[in-house]
N, C-alpha and C positions, 0 to 999 in steps of 0.2 A: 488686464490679462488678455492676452491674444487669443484669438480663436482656437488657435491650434493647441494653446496652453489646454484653454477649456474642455476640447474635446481627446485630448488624455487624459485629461484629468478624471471627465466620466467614464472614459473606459476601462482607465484602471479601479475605478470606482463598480463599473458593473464585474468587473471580473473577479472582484472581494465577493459581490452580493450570489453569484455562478459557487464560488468555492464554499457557501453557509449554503444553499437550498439543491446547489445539479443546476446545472445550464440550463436544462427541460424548463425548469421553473422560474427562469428569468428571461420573462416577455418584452422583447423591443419592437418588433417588427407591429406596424400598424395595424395591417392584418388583423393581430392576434393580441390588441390590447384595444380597439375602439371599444369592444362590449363595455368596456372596464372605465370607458372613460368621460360616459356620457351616461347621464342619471335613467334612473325610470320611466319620465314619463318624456322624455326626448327635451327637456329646455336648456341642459346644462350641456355644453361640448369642451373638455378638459387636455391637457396633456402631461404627459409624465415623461421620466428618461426610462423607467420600464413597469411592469406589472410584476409581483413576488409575491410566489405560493407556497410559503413556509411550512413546514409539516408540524411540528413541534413547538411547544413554548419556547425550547431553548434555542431555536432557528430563529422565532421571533427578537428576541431576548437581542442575541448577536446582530442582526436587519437593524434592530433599532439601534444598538450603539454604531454600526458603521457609519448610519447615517449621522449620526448622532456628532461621530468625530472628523464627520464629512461636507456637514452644513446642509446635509440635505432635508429636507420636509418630508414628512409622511401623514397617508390620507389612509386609515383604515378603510376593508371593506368589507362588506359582509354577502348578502345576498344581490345587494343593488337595487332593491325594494323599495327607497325608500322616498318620500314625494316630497321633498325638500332641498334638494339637492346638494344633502351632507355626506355625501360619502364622492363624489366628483371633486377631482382636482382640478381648481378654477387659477389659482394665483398664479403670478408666469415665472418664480423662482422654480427653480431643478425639486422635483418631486418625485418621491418612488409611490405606486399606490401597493398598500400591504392587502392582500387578495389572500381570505382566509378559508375557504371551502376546503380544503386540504385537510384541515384540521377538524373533523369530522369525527372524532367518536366519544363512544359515550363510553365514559371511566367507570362509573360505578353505580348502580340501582339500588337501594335498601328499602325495601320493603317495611323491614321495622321501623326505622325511622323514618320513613315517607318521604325521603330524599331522592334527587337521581344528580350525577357529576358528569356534569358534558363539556365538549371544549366547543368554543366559538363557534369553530363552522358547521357545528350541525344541523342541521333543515329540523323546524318546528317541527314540524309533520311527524320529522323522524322520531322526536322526542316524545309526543304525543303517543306514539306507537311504543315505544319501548316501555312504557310505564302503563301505557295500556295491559301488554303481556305477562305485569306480575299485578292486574286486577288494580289499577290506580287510575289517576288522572292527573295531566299536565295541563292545568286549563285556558292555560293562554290561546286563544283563537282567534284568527284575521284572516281576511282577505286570501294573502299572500305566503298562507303556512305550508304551501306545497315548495318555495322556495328562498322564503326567507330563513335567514341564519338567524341563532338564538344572541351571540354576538353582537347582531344589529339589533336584537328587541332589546338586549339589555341597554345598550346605548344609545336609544330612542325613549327607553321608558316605553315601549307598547303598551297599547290598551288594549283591542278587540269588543268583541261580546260580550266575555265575562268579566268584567270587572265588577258589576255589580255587586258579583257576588265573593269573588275571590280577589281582587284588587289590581291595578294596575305591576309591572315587570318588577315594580320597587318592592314590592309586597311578595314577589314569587321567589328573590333571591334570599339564601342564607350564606350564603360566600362567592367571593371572588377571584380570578389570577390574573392581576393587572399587568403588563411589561411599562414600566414606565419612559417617562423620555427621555436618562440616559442609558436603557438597557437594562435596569434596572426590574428583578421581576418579584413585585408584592405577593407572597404565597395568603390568599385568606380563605381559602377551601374548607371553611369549617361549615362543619354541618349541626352546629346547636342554634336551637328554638331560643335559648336564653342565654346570651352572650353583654356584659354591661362595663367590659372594660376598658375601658378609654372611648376616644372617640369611633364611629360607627364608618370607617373610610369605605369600605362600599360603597356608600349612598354618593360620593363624592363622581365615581367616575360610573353610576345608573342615572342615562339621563345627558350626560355630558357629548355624546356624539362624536367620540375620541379627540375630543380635544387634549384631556388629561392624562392621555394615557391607553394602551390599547389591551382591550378587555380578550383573554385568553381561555380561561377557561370559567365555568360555576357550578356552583351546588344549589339546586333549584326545589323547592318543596312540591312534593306530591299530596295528592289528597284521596278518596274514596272515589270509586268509581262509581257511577249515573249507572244506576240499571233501570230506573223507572221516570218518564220523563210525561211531560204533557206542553205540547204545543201548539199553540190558537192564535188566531188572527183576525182580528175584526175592526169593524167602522167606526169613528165616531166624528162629532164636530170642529171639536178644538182641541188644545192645547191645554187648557184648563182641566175638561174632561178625562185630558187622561191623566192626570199629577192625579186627580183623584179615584180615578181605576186604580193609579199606583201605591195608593195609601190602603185601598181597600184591596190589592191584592199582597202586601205585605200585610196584612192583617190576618187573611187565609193561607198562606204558603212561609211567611217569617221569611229565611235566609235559603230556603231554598227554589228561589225566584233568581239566576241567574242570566234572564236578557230580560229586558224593559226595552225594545226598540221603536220607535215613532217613524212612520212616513210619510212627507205630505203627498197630495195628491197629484202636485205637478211633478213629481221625483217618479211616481207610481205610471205615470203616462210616461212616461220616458223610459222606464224599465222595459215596459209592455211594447214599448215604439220599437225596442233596440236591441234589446238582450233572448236571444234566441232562445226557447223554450219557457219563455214566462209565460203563466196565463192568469188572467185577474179570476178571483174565487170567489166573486162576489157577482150579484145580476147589473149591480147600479155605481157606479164612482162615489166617491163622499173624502170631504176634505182633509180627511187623515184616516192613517190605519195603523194600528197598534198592534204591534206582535210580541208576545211575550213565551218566554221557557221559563219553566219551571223542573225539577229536576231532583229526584231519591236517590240513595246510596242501598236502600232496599228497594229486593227485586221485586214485591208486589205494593208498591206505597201506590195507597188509590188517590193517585192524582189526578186520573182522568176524570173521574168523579168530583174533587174538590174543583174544579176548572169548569163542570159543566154548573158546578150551583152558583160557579163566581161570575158565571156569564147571565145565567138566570137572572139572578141579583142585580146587573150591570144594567139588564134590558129592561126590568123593570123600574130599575132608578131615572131611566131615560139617558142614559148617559152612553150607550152603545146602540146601533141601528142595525148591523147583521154581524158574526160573527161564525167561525169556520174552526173546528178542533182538528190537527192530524192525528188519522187514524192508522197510519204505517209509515214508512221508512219516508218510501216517494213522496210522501205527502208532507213530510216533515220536510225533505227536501226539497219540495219547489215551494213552501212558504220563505223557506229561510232565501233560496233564489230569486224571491221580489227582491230581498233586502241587502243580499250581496251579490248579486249578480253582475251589476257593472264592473268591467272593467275596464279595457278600450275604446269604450261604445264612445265617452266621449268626443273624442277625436273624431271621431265621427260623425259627431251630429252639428259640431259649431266651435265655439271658442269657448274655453271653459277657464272660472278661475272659481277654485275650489278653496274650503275655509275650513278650520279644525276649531272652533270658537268652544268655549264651556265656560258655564254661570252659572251661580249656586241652582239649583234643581227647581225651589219655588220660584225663580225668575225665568223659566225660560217663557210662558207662554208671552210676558213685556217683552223679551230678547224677540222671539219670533216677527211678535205685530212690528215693532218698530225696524228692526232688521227689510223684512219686506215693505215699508213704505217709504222706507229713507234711501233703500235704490232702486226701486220704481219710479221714485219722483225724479231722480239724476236720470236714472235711466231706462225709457218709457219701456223699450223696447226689448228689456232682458227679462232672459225666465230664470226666477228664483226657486230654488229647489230646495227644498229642506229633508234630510234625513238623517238620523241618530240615536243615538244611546239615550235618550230621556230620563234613562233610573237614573243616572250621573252626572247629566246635566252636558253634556257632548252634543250638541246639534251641530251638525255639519250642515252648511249654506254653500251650495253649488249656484253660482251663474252662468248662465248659458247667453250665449248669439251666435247669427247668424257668422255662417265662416268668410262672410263679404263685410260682413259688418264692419270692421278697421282695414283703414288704410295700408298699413305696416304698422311691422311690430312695438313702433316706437307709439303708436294712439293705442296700442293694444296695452300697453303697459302702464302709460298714463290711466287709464279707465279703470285695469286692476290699482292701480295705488291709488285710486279716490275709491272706490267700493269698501278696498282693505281699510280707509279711513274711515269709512261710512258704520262698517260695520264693528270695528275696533274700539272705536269712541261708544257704542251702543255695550258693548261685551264690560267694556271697564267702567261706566259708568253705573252698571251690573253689579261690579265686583267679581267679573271674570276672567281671563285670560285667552290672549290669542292663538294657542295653542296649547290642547289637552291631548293629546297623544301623537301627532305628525312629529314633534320635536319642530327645531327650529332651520339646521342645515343654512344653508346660500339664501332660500326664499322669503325666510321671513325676519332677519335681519334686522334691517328696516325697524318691523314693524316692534320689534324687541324694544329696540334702541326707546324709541318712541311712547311704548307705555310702558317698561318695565321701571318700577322703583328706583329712584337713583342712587340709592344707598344699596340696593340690590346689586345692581350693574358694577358698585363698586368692590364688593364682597369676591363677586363673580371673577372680576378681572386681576382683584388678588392674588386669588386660588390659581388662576390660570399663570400666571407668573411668577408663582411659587415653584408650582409643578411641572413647566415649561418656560423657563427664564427666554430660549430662544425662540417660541414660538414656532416651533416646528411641526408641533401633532395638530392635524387636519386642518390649518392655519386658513384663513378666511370666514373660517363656517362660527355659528352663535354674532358674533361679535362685526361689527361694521368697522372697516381698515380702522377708520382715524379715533377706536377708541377699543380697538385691541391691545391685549397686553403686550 
């Protein structure tokens, strides 16, 4: 085909995509699609033939069959959040990216059934807030809830903070409204607790990264609202020490123990180095620091009391060295500001290659030791950062260097794919996995390929070729070219 073929071809092609959303909505000018087309944390640079900001499922619906009978690719997207680089269109065939913020409101609240029905593009935040208003809690919490879409956590599988106690995104959905890849729109918006007929297709496209399909709308369970919380932070030695603070604080609090977070000491200097308004709450350094919530749906549950005899107990077992309770809001909130306060500082300070790793719970403190000696010995001169979710078994491993350190990008890259080994073979030989809530996206690919089950990967790539015979929905991302469906 000729060039000139080609280029009617897309324009009669964007002039279909102009008559389903309003011209307004349909982004070509560079301008006013780079945001869109370059990941979160700057490593993926993409292009498309335009940006679409459908209002409606049935906008969707139509987007995806034109594409559909167009041969065109589509790259769901959500907030843009996300550190993986699944939601960036990478491959060089004709791409539209689907830009879903548009779709922003919340359908329906029920109180009685402790439900709320939001469409994709709603900002967490927002959700959190609206279920706040009739006395509930949506208790997904990250980083990124001032601007990430609900959309992209479903399709991540997010985790946050609470999982502990409420469960990862899998566990927060009771229905779906998938648009499938020819157009096709799956309605499962049901909202029962106990549903056991037939097979369970939500679970299929929470988690998938819209490869399957691009997720539109859900009905998401609510829970009781936190009116009485207690949150402390304190020192101890190791890693062992705290699995068993952990046993002895689900012993005092049961299930309403929602963060268990661990940080080591070099993650704790770097916070304090970088992140403007931290300040350490302690007189002395010490090689970890455990922050835990706990958290009543009653407004006088004397938690602060059970938290002071659990620390008592802690000091005297020898298992904790100083320890800090917040006693107001501020104070609540610049504990939790040690532990999520990073955001860009990275960039800043070096080269960074960051790791989502999780191992059964009992194994992290082997995960930890072996992790930091097996790339210290490769690599004398990197700082290993450790901070995470510990009730779950989530430890995130940050490496740092200097920003001279690598030649270009191409030693920079080599280094990350020996550490990702270093550390990977440590995880699985664990019996854990390379990723426990980042999902997989463009970045870790690879590292899929490499330890996932073979009989998995073949399951996987079924599914994917069931459900997208052409490979059109978000094509490149989970799956490495030469063993995509």
């Amino acid at each position: 085909m000729s060039s000139d073929a080609r280029s009617n071809d897309a324009s009669t092609f964007l002039v279909a995509l102009k008559a389903i959303v309003g011209e307004r909505y349909v982004l070509t000018d560079a301008v006013d699609t780079a945001l869109f087309l370059t990941d979160h944390r700057g490593r993926y640079h993409g292009k498309a033939l335009a940006v679409v900001r459908p209002a409606s499922t049935d906008e969707v619906a139509k987007l995806v069959k034109a594409c559909a009978e167009a041969g065109i690719a589509i790259v769901p997207q959500g907030g843009n959040t996300g550190l993986c680089g699944g939601a960036t269109p990478l491959e060089p065939r004709p791409t539209v990216v689907l830009r879903l913020d548009r779709m922003n409101r919340i359908r329906a609240v029920s109180p009685a059934e402790e439900t709320i029905t939001v469409e994709a593009g709603c900002i967490l935040a927002d959700i959190q807030g609206a279920a706040a208003k009739e006395g509930l809690l949506f208790p997904l919490s990250l980083g990124a809830e001032g601007s990430c879409q609900i959309g992209g956590n479903i399709s991540t599988n997010a985790g946050g903070i609470a999982v502990l106690r409420y469960g990862n995104m899998r566990q927060l959905v009771l229905g779906l409204e998938v648009v499938l890849a020819d157009g096709t729109v799956l309605d499962g918006l049901r909202r029962l607790r106990k549903d056991n007929a037939g097979y369970d297709l939500k679970q299929l496209f929470i988690g998938a990264e819209g490869t399957l399909g691009v997720v539109t709308a859900a009905t998401l369970k609510l829970f009781p609202a936190i009116r009485s919380r207690a949150i402390t932070m304190m020192q101890l030695d190791s890693v062992e020490d705290a699995l068993t603070l952990f046993a002895r604080a689900r012993a005092v609090f049961g299930e309403r123990i929602s963060s268990f977070e661990i940080i080591g000491s070099s993650y704790m200097d770097f916070v304090l180095r970088y992140v403007p308004g931290t300040v350490m709450p302690f007189a002395q350094k010490s090689p970890w620091y455990l922050l835990i919530e706990a958290g009543d749906s009653q407004l006088d549950a004397p938690l602060a009391a059970a938290m002071e005899g659990f620390l008592a107990d802690a000091f005297e077992a020898g298992l904790i060295s100083d320890a800090t309770i917040a006693s107001s809001l501020a104070q609540e909130e610049a504990i939790w500001k040690l532990r999520h306060g990073v955001t860009g500082e990275f960039k800043l300070a070096g080269k960074t290659m960051s790791h989502d790793t999780s191992v059964p719970v009992a194994e992290q403190p082997a995960f930890v030791t072996r992790v930091e000696e097996g790339v210290l010995k490769a690599y004398p001169d990197a700082n290993v950062m450790m901070v995470g979710h510990i009730g779950d078994g989530n430890i995130h491993v940050v490496v740092l260097f200097p920003h001279e350190r690598f030649a270009g990008s191409e030693d920079f890259e080599a280094a990350s794919d020996a550490i990702d080994v270093i550390i990977d073979d440590v995880a699985m030989e664990l019996g854990g996995s390379i990723t426990a809530e980042h999902g997989v996206g463009t970045t870790y690919r690879k590292r899929l390929a490499r330890t996932k089950n073979p009989a998995e990967l073949v399951v996987m790539r079924q599914i994917k070729a069931m459900l997208d015979p052409e490979n059109r929905m978000n094509p490149g991302k989970l799956f490495l070219p030469d063993t995509a469906a």
